[in-house]
Every structure is written in C-alpha cells, then in structure tokens.
MIMIFI-468926 format. One record per atom (N, C-alpha, C): residue number from 1; atom name; y, x, z. Coordinates in pm, 1 decimal, decimal comma. Example, Ala and Ser with C-alpha at 12.3 -4.5 7.8 and 13.67 -1.06 7.14 Angstrom:
BEGIN
1; N; -569,0; 1319,0; 780,0
1; CA; -450,0; 1230,0; 780,0
1; C; -330,0; 1320,0; 780,0
2; N; -225,0; 1285,0; 708,0
2; CA; -106,0; 1367,0; 714,0
2; C; 3,0; 1290,0; 787,0
end
This chain:
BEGIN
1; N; -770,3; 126,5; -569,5
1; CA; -637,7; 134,9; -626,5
1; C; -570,2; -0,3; -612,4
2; N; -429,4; 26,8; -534,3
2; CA; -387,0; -99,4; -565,2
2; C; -265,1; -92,2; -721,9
3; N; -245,4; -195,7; -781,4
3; CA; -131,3; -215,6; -860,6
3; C; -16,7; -235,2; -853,0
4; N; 118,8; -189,4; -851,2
4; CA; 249,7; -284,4; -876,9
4; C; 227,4; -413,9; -876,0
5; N; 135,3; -500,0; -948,2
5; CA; 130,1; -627,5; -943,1
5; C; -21,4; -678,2; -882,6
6; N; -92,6; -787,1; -866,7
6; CA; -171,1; -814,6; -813,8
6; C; -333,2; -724,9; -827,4
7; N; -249,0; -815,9; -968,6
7; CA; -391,1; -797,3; -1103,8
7; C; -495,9; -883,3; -1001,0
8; N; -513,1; -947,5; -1013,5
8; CA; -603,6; -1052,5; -940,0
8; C; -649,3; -1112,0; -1066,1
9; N; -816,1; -1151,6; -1074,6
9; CA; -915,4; -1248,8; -1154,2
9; C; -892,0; -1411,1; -1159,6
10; N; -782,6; -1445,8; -1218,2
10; CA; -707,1; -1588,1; -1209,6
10; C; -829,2; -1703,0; -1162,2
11; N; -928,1; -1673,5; -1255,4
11; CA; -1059,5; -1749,1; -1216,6
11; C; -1151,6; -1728,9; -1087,4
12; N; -1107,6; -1649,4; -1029,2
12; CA; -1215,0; -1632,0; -886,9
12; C; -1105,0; -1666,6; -766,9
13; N; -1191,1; -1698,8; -648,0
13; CA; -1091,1; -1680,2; -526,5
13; C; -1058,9; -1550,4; -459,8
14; N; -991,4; -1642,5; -361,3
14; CA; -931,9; -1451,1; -298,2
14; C; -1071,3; -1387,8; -226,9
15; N; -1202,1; -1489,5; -201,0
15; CA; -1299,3; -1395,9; -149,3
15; C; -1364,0; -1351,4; -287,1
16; N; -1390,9; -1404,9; -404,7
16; CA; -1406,8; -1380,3; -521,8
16; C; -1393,3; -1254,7; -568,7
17; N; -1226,0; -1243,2; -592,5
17; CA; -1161,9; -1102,4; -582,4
17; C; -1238,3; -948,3; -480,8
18; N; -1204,3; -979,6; -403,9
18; CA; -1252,8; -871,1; -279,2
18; C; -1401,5; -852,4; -280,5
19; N; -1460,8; -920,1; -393,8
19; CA; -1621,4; -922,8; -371,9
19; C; -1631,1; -821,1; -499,2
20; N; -1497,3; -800,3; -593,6
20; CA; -1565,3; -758,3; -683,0
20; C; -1652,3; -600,4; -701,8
21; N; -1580,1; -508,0; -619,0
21; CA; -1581,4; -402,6; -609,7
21; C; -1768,6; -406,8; -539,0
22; N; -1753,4; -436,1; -449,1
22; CA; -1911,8; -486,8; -398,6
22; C; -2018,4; -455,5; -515,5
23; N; -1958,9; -596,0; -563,9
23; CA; -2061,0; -653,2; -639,5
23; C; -2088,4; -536,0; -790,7
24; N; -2003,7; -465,8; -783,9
24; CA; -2010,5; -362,3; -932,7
24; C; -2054,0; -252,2; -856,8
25; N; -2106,6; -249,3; -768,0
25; CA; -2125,7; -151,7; -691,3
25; C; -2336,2; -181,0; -666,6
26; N; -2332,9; -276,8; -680,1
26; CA; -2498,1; -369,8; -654,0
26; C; -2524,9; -356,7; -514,6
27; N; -2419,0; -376,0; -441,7
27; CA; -2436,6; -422,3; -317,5
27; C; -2527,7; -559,5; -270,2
28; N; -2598,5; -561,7; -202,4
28; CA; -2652,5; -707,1; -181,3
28; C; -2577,1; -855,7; -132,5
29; N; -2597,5; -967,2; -221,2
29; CA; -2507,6; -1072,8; -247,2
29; C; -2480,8; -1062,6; -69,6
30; N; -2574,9; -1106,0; 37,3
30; CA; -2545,1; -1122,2; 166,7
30; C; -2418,3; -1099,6; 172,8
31; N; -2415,8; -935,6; 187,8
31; CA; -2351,6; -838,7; 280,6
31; C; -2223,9; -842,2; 191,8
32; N; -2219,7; -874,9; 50,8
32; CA; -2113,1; -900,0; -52,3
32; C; -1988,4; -1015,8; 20,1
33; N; -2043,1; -1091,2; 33,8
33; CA; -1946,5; -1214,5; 101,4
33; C; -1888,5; -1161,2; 240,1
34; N; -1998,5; -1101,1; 334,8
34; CA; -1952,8; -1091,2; 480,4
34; C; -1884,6; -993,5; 458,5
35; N; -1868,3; -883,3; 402,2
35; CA; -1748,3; -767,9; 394,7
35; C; -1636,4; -806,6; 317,5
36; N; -1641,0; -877,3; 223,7
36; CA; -1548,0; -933,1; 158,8
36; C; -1417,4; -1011,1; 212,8
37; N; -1497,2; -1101,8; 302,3
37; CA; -1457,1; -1190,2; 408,2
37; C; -1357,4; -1116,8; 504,8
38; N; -1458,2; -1020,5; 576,7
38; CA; -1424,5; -919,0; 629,6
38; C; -1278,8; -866,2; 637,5
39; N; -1313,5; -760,0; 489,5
39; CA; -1155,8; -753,0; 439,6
39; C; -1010,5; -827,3; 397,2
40; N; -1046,7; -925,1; 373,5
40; CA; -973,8; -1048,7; 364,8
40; C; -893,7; -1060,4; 505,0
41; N; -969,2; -1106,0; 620,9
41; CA; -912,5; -1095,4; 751,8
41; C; -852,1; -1051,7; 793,7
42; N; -888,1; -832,8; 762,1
42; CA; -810,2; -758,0; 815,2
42; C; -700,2; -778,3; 717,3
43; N; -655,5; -785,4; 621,5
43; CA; -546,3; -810,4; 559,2
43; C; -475,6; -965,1; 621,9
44; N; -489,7; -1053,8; 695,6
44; CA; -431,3; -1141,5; 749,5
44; C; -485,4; -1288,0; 618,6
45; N; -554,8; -1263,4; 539,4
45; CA; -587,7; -1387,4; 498,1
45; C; -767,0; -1452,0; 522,9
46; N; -754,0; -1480,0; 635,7
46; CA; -919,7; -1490,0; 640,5
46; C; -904,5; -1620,5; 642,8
47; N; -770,5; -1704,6; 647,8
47; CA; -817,1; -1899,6; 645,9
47; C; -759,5; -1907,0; 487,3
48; N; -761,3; -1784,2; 400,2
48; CA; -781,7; -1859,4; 242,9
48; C; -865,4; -1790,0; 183,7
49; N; -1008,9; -1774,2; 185,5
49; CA; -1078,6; -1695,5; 109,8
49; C; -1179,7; -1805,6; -56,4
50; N; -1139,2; -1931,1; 8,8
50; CA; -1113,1; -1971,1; -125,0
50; C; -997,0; -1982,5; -216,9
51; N; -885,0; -1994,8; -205,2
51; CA; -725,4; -1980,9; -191,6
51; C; -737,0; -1940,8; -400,5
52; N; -725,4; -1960,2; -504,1
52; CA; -677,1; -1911,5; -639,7
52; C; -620,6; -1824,7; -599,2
53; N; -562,2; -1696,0; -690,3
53; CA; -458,1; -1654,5; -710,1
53; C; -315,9; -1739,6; -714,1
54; N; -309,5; -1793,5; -769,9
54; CA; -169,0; -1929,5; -808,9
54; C; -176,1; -1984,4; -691,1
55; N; -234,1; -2021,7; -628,9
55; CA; -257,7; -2083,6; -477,6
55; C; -151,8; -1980,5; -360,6
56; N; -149,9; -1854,6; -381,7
56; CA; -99,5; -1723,7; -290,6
56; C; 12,1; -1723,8; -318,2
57; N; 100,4; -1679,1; -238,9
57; CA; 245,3; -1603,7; -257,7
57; C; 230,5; -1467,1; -323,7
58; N; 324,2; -1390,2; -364,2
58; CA; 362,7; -1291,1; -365,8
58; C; 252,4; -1178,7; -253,9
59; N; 324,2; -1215,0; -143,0
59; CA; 279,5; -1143,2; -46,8
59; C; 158,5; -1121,1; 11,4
60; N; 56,7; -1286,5; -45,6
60; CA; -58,9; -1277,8; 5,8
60; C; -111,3; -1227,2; -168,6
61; N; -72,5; -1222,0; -231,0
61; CA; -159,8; -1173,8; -359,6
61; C; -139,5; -1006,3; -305,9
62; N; -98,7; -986,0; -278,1
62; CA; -64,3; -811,4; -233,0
62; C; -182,0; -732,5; -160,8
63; N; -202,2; -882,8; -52,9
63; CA; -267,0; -881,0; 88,2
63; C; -411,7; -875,1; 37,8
64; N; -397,1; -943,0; -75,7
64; CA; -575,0; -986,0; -156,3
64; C; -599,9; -858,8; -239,0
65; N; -547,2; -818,6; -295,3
65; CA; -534,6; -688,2; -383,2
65; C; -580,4; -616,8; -299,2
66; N; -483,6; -549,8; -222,2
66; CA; -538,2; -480,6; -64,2
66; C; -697,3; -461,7; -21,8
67; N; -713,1; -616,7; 8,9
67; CA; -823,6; -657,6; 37,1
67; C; -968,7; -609,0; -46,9
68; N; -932,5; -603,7; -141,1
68; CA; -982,1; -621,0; -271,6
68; C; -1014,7; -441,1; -280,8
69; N; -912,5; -307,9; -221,8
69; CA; -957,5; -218,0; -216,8
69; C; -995,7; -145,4; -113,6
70; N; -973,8; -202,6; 7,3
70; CA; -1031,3; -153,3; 119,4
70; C; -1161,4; -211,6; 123,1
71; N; -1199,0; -259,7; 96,0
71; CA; -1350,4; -335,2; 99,6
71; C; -1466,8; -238,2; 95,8
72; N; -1434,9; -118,5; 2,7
72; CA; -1556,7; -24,5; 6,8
72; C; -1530,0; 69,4; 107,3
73; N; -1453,2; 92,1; 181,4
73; CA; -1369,2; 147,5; 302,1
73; C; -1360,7; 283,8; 221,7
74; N; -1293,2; 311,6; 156,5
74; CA; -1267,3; 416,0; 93,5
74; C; -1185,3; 559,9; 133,5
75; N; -1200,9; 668,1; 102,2
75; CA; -1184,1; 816,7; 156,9
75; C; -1044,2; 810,6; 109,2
76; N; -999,5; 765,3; -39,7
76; CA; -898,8; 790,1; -82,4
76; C; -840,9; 644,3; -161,1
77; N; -700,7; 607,6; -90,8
77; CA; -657,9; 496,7; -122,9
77; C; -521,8; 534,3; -231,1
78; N; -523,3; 495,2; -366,8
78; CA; -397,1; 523,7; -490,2
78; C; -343,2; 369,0; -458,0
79; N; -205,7; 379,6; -413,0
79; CA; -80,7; 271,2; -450,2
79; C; -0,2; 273,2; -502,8
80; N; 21,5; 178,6; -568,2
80; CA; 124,7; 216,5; -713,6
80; C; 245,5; 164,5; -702,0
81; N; 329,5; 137,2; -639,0
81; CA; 442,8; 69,1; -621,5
81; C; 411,7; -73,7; -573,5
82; N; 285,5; -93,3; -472,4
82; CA; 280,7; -210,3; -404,7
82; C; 352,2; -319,5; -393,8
83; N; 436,9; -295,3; -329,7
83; CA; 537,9; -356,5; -295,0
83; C; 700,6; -415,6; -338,7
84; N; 701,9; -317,5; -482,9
84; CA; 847,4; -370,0; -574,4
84; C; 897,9; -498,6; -586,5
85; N; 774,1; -557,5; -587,2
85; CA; 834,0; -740,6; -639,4
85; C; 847,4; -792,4; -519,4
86; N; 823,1; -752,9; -384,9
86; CA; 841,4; -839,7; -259,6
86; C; 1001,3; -814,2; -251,2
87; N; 1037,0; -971,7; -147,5
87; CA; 1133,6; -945,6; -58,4
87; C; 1080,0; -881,0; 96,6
88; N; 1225,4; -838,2; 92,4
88; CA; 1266,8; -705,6; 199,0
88; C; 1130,4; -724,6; 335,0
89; N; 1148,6; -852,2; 423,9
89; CA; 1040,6; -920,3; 525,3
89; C; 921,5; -887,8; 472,3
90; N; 864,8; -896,0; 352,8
90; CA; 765,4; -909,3; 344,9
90; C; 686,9; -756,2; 285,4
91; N; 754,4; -687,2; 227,2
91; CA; 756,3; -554,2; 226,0
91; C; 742,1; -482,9; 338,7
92; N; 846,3; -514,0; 475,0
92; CA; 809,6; -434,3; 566,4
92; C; 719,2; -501,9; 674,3
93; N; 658,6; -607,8; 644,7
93; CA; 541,7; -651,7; 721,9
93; C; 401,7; -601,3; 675,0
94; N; 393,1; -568,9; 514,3
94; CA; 301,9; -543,7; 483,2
94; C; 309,1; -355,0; 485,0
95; N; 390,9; -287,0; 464,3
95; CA; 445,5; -138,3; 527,4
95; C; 349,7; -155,4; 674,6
96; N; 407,0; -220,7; 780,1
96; CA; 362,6; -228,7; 912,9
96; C; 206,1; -190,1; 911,9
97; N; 142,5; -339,8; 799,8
97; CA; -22,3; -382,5; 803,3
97; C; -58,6; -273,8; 735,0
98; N; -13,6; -209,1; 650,9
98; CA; -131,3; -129,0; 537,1
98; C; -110,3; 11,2; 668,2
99; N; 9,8; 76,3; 772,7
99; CA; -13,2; 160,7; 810,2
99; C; -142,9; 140,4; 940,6
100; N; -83,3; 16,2; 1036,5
100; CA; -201,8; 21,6; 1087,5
100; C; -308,9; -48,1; 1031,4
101; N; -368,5; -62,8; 880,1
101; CA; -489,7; -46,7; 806,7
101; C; -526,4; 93,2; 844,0
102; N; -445,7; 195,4; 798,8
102; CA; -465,6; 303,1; 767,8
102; C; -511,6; 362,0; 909,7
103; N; -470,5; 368,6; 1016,3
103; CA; -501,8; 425,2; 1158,6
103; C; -652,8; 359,9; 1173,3
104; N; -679,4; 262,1; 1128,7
104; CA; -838,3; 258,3; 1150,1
104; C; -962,6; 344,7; 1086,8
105; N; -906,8; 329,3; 947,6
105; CA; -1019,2; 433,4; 880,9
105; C; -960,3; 576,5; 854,6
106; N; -826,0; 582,2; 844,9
106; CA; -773,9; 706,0; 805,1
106; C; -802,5; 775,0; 634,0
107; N; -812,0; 699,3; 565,9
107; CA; -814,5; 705,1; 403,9
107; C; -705,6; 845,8; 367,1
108; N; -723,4; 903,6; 293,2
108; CA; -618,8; 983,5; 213,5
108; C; -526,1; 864,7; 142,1
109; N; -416,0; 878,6; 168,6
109; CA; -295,4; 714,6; 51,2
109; C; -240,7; 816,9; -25,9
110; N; -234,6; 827,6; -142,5
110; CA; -76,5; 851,3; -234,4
110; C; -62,1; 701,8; -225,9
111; N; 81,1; 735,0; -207,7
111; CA; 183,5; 599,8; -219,9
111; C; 296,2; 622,7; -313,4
112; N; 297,6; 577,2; -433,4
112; CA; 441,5; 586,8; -511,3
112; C; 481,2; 448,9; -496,3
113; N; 613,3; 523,6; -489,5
113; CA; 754,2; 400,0; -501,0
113; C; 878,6; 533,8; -463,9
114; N; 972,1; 407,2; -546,4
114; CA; 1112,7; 461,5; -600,1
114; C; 1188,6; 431,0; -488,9
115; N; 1165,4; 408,0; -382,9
115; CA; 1206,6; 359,6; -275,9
115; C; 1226,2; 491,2; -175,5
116; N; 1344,1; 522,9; -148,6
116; CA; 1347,1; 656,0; -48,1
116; C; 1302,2; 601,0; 86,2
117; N; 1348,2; 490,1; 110,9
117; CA; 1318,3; 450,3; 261,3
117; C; 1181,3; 388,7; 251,5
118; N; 1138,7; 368,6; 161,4
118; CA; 998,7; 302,7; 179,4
118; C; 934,5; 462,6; 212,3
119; N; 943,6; 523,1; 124,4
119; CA; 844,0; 651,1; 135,4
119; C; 869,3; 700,9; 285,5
120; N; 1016,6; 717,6; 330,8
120; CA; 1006,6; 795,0; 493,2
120; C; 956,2; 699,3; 586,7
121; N; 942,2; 605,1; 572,8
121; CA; 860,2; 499,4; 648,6
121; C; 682,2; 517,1; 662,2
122; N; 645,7; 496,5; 511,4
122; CA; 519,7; 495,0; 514,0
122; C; 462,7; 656,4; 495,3
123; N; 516,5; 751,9; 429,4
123; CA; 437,9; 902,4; 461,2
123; C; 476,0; 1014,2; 598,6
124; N; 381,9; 1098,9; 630,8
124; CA; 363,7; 1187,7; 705,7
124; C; 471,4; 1323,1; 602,6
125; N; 480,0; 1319,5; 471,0
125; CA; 472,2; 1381,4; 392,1
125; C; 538,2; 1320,0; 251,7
126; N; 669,7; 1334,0; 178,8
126; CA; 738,4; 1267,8; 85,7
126; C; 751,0; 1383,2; -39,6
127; N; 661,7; 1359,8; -145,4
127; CA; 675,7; 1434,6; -274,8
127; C; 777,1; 1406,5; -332,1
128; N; 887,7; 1460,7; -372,7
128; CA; 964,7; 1446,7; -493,0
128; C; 937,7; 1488,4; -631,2
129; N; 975,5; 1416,3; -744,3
129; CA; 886,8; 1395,3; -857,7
129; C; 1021,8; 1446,2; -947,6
130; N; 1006,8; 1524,0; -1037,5
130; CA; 1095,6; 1531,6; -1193,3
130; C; 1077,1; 1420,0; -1282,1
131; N; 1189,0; 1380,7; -1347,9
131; CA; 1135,5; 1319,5; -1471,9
131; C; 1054,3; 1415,6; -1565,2
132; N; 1058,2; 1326,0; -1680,8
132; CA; 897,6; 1393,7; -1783,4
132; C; 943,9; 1540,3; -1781,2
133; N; 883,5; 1622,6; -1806,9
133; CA; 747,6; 1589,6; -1762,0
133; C; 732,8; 1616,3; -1603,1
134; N; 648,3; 1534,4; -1522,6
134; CA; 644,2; 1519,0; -1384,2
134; C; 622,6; 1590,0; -1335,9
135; N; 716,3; 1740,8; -1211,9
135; CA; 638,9; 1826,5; -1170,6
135; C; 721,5; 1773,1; -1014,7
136; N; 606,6; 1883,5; -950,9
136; CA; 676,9; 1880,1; -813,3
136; C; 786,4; 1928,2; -796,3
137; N; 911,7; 1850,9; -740,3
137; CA; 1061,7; 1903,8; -735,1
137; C; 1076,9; 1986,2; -546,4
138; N; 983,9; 1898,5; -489,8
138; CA; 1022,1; 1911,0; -328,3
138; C; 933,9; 1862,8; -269,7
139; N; 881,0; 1905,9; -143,4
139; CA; 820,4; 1843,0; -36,9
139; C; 866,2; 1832,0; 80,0
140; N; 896,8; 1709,3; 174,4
140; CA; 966,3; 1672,7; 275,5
140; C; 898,2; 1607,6; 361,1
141; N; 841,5; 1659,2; 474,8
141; CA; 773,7; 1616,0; 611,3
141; C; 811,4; 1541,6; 667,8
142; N; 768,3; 1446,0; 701,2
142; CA; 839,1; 1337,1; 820,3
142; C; 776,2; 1411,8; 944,5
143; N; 912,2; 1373,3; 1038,8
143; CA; 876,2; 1482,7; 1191,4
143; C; 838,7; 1375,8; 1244,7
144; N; 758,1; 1257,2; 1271,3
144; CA; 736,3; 1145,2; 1310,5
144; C; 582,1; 1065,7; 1338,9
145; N; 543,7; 1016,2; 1453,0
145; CA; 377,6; 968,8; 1437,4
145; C; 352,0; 911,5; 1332,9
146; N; 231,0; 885,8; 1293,5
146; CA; 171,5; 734,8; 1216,2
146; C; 88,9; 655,5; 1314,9
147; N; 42,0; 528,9; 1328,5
147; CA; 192,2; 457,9; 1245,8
147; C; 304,1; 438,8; 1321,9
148; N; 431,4; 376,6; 1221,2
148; CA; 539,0; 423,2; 1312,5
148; C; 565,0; 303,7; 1408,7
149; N; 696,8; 376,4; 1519,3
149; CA; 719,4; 310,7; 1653,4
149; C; 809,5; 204,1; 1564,3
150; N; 782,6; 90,8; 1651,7
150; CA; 914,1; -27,8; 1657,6
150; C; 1039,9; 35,5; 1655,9
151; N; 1152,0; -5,1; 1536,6
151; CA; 1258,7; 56,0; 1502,2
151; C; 1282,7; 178,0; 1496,6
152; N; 1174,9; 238,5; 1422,0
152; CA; 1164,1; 388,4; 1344,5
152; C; 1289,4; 404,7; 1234,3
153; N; 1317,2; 288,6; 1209,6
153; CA; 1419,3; 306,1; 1081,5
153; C; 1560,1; 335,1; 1146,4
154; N; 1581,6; 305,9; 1269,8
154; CA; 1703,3; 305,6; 1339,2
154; C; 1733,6; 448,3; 1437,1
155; N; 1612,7; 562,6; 1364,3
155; CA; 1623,5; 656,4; 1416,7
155; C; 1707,2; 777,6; 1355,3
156; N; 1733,4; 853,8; 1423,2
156; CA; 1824,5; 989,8; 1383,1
156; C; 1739,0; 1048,8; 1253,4
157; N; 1606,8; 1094,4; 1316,0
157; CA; 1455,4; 1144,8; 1246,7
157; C; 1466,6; 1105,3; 1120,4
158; N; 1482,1; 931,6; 1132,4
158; CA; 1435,3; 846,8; 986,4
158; C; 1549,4; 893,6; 909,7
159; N; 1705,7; 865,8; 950,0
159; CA; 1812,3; 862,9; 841,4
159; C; 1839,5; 1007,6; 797,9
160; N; 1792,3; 1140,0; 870,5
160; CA; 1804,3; 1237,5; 835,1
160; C; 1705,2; 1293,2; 720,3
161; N; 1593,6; 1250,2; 752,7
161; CA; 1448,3; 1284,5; 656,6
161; C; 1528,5; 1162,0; 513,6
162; N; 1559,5; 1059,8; 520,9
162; CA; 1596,5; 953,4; 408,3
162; C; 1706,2; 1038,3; 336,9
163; N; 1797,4; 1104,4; 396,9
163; CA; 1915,1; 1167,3; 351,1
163; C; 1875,0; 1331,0; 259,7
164; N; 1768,3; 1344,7; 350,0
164; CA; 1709,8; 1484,2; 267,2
164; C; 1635,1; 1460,1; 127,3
165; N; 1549,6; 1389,3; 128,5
165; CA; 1468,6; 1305,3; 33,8
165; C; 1593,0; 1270,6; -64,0
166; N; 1661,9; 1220,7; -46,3
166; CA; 1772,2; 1172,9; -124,1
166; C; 1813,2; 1265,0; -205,6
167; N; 1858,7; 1347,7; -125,1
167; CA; 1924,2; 1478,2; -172,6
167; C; 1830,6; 1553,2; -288,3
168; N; 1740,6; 1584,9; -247,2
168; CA; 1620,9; 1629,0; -333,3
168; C; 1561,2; 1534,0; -469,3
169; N; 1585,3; 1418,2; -462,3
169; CA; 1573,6; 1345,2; -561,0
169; C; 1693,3; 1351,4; -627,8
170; N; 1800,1; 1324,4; -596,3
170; CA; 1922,3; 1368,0; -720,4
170; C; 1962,1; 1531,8; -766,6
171; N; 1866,2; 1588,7; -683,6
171; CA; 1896,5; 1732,2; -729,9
171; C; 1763,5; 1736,0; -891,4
172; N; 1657,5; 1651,2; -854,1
172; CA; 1528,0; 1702,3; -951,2
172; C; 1560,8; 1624,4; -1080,6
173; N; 1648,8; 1481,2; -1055,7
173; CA; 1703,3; 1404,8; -1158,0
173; C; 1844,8; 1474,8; -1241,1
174; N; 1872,6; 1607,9; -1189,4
174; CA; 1995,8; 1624,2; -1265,4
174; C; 1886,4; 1690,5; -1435,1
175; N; 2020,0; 1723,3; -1530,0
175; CA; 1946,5; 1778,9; -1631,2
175; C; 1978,2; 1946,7; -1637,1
176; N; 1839,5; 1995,7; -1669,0
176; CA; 1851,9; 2142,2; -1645,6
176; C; 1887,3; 2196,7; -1768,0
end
C-alpha cells in the first residue's frame, strides 16, 4: 500500500524503509538489504539508500514509499492518492515510472485520486465513486495500451475518455 503521504520511519534510511516489509516478513537479513536496494533502484533512488526521510524531496519520498511496496513484488498494489502533494513534473514522471513499474510484474493497482486526468492516464479502466455512502456510479474503459505512448494526453482517445469520466462524476455528485 502506498499512502497520500510518505509515511516513511523518520529514523531509518530510505534502504531502512524498503527493508521493512522484508524484514516483518523474516526474510533473511542477506537477501533483506539486496532486494531492498534492489527496489530502491527500480524506483530511481539507488545513489540514496542511506538518504533520511528529511534528506528526500517530495518526490523521492514517494519513490521510497513505492519502493518500500514493491519490494515483496506483490499480486496486488492499493494507492491512495500518491501523488496529491506533488507538482505537476513530478507527478507525471512518477505516473510514467509506477506504469512502466507495473509492465514488469503486472500487479493488480487500484489507484484513487480525484484527479480525472490522472485516472485516464494511469487506468485501463476508471471507477466512478458516489459520495457517502460510496457506491459504484460508472465504469469507463480507456481504449488505449499500458503503458501509455509519448503524448497520450494530447490525444482525441485521452480528452474524450477525460470528458466522459467527467461527465459521470458530476452526474454521481449531483443530489438524488
């Protein structure tokens, strides 16, 4: 699971972090560090795996978090609004990294965020949600590969699927 916010162990490093899941797991110390490490890399931070939390940006605390849950290479990945507190660059660099994360192992993602264009970007597949109580309002397919092509957002595909999604979200937000 990742969080809205880091949630990172202020006291450990970023290989620290990514070890924890391992290590609650009684993985052997060895193989604890070298996968840790590991994951760290594929997330783009393998020259700070001593690095604090306070030491990271925004973006690399994201990257460590990340790190931190791909590590057990997991069937099913929960994200919780990843990405809210980034700026725009760094949101869609890490959009880019977590999809081709995803083309390697192929994990199941729920991805929430309030973000229409984040969602037609990053799903195959866009749930629309009611307020309380939360039911399914709509389901909206992206007609599109994973992961996506260079300037997917500048497509007919993208602004039409963003415009539908849209639509369907102010229809589930009206009051019945």
């Amino acid at each position: 699971m990742v969080f809205q916010s880091p949630t990172l162990a202020p006291w450990l490093s970023a290989l620290g972090n990514a070890s924890v899941p391992l290590e609650l797991d009684g993985v052997p110390r060895a193989a604890v560090r070298q996968r840790a490490a590991a994951a760290l890399q594929l997330v783009g931070l393998g020259d700070w795996l001593a690095a604090r939390p306070a030491q990271l940006s925004g973006g690399m605390g994201m990257r460590a978090s990340l790190a931190r849950a791909l590590v057990t290479n997991p069937r099913v990945l929960l994200l919780d609004e990843p990405f809210s507190a980034l700026d725009e660059i760094t949101r869609r660099a890490l959009a880019d990294d977590l999809l081709r994360l995803w083309s390697v192992g192929r994990p199941a993602i729920v991805f929430v965020t309030h973000n229409v264009e984040e969602a037609v970007y990053m799903a195959g597949r866009v749930v629309v949600m009611t307020p309380r109580p939360g039911r399914v309002a709509a389901e909206i397919a992206v007609e599109a590969s994973l992961p996506r092509v260079e300037g997917f957002r500048t497509t007919r595909v993208f602004r039409e699927t963003a415009e539908a999604v849209s639509a369907e979200l102010a229809a589930a937000m009206e009051p019945h």
